[in-house]
C-alpha positions in Angstrom: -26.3 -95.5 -209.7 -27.4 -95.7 -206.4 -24.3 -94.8 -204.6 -23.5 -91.8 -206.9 -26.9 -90.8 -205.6 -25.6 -91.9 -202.0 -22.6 -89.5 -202.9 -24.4 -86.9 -204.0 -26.9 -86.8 -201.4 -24.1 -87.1 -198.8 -21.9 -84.3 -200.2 -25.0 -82.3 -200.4 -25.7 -82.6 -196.6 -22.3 -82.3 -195.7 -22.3 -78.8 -197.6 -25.7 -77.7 -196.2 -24.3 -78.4 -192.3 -21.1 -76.9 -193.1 -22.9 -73.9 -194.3 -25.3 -73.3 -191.8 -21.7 -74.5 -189.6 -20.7 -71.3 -190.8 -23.1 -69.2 -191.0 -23.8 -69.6 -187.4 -20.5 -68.9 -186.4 -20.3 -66.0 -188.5 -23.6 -64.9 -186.5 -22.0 -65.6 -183.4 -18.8 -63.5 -184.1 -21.2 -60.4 -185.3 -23.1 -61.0 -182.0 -19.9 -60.8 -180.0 -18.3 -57.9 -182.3 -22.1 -56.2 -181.4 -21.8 -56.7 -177.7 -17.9 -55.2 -177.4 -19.0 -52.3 -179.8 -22.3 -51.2 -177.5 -19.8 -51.7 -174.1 -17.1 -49.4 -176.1 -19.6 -46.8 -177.0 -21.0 -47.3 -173.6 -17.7 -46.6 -171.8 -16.9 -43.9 -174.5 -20.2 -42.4 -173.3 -19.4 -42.5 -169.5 -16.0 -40.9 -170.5 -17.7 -38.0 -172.1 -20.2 -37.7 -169.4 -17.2 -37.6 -166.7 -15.3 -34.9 -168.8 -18.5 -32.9 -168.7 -18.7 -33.5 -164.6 -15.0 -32.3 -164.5 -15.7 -29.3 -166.3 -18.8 -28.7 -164.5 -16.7 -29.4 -160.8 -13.6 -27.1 -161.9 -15.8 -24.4 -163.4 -18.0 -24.3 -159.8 -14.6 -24.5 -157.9 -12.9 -21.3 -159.6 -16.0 -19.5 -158.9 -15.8 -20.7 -155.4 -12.2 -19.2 -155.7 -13.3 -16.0 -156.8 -15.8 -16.4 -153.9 -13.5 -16.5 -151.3 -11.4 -13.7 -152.8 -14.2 -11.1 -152.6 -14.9 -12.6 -149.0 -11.2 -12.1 -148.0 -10.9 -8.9 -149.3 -14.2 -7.8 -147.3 -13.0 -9.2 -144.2 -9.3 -7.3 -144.7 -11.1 -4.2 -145.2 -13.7 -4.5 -142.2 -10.6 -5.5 -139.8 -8.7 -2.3 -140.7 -11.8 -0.4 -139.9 -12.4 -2.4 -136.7 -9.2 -1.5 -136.0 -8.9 2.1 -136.7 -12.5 2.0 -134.3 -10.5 0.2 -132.0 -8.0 2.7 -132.2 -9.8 5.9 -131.8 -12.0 4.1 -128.4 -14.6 6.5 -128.2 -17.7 4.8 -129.6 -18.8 0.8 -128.0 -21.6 0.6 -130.1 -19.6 1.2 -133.3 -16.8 -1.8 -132.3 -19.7 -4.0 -131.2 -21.1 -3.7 -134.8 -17.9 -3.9 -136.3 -16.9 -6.8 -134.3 -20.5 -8.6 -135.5 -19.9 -7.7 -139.2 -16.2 -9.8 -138.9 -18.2 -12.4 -136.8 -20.6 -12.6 -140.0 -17.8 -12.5 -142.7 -15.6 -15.6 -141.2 -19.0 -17.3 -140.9 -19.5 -17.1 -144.5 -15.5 -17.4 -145.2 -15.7 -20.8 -143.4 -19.2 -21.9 -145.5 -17.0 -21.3 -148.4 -14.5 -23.1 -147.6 -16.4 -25.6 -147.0 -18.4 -25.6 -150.7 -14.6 -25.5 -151.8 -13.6 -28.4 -150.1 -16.8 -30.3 -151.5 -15.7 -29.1 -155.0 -12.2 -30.0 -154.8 -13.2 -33.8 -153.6 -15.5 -33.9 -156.8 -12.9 -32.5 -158.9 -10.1 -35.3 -157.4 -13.1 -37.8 -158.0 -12.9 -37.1 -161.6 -9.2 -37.1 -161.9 -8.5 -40.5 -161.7 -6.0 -41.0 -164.9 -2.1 -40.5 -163.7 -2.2 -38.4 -166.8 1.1 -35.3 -166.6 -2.0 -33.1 -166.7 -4.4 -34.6 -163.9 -1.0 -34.5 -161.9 -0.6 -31.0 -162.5 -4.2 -30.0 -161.8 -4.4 -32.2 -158.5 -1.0 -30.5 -157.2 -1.9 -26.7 -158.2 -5.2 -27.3 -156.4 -3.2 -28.3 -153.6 -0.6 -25.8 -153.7 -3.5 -22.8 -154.0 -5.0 -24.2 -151.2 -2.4 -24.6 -148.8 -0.5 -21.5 -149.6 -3.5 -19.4 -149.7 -6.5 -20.6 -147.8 -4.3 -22.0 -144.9 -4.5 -20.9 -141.4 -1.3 -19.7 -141.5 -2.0 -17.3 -144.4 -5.6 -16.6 -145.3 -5.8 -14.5 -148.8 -7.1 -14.4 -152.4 -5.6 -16.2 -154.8 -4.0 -14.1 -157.5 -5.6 -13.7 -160.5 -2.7 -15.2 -162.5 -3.0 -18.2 -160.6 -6.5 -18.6 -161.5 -5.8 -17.9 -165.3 -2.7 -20.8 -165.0 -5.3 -22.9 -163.5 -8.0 -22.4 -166.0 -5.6 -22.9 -169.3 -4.2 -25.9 -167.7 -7.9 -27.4 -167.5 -8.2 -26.4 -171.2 -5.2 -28.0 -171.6 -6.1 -31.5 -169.8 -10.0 -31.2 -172.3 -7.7 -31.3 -175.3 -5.9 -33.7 -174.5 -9.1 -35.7 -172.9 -10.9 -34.9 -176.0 -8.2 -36.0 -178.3 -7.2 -39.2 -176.3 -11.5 -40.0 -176.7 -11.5 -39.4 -180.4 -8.2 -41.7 -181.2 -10.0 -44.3 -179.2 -13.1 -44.3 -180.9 -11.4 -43.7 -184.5 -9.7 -47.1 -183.9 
């Protein structure tokens, strides 16, 4: 009698330790599955935060774009006048102001540049995928700058090129967006 007892007692503890055996591991799995759940949703979160930078940066740089274009187009202008001044040589005072007006326009063509250099290292910050898109993005920023802004040849930018530009970044949101959404669907 004593040893079913014995038995019964034992298989009962044995049972209880491989429960709570279990149940602990259980916990500890759920803790782990919590911990790699709140790092996805925190990278997730950094991911949209970063999209939203990049919008932000690309948005600022167009607009420094246009910027520059309005600035170019001012300083073309003022040089034919200066020039036509230059031309006619009658009035000193007239090509000394003339002269100060381009001084102040390539003044604030070069503080441009500058805000657009700024805005295209932010912008190259937040491209750092090898995506087909963020490769086309970093090489038309490249392109417009070098065959527009260069010393060599110093205009706007076409319109056009600004539209390509600005559908392309559409394009690389979609796909940034979608790319997010399959990732935390899975």
């Amino acid at each position: 009698m004593w040893s079913s007892v014995l038995s019964g007692l034992f298989s009962g503890i044995i049972g209880v330790l491989g429960a709570v055996y279990t149940i602990t591991k259980t916990d500890e799995r759920q803790e782990v599955s919590l911990k790699v759940q709140a790092t996805n949703d925190l990278i997730y979160r950094n991911q949209i935060e970063w999209y939203g930078k990049l919008r932000v940066s690309i948005a600022e740089l167009i607009s420094q774009f246009i910027h520059i274009n309005m600035i170019i187009e001012n300083l073309n202008y003022v040089e034919k006048e200066t020039e036509k001044i230059r031309l006619n040589g009658n009035n000193r005072q007239e090509m000394r102001n003339a002269i100060d007006e381009l001084d102040g326009i390539e003044r604030e063509a070069k503080d441009s540049l500058i805000k657009i250099q700024t805005q295209l290292t932010l912008v190259n910050l937040y491209l750092f995928e090898n995506s087909k898109e963020e490769n086309y993005i970093r090489n038309k920023l490249s392109e417009l700058i070098n065959t527009y802004y260069s010393p060599k040849s110093f205009k706007p930018i076409p319109e056009f090129e600004l539209n390509l530009l600005v559908e392309k970044v559409r394009e690389l949101l979609k796909h940034q967006q979608t790319q997010l959404i399959d990732k935390i669907s899975k």
